[in-house]
C-alpha positions, 0 to 999 in steps of 0.5 A: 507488488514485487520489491515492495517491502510494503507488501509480505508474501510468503507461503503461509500468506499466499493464497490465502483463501480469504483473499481468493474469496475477496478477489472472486467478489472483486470480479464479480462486483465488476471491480476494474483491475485499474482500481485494484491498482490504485488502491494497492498504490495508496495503500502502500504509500500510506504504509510507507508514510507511517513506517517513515514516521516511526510507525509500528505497522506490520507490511501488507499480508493480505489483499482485504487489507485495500478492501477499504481503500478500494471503496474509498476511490470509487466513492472519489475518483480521482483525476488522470494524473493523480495515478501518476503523482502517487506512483512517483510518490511511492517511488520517493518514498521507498528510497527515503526508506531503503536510505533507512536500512530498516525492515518494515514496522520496526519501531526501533526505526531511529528514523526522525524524518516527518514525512508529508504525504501532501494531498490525498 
């Protein structure tokens, strides 16, 4: 997700044969890319959550990291608009973090804001 800080990619990361592995069983299990989607957007929304509220995870460097997150929405589709809540909501939190000038998983943040996901 290009301009997330959220998610690393770089060349000792990029593919990676694990996450080759898990997209060839995304594909074979009939995985749609919509749900892929999704769970990289509730994925990051999470990340950027924890990150605003001094947590000290590092960003996303491999596609295994939604392998949970993907069987959580197939167990709870979810409503039409709720793909549209939680791309506005990641948008919104992304500026809160950009407003921070900080790099993700810092824990040196100094950021105090709580951050209320809302329902999910």
């Amino acid at each position: 997700m290009k301009g997330y800080e959220v998610f690393r990619v770089d060349r000792h990361h990029a593919g990676m044969p694990s996450d080759e592995r898990f997209a060839d069983e995304l594909e074979k299990r009939g995985i749609l890319i919509v749900t892929i989607e999704d769970a990289l957007v509730l994925a990051a929304v999470r990340k950027y959550i924890s990150w605003l509220n001094n947590g000290p995870s590092e960003p996303i460097a491999s596609l295994n990291y939604v392998k949970p997150v993907i069987a959580e929405i197939q167990q709870q589709p979810w409503p039409a608009e709720y793909r549209e809540h939680l791309r506005e909501k990641l948008i919104q939190y992304v500026k809160l973090w950009q407003r921070t000038g900080k790099e993700g998983g810092n824990q040196s943040m100094g950021w105090r804001e709580i951050v209320d996901p809302g329902p999910f």
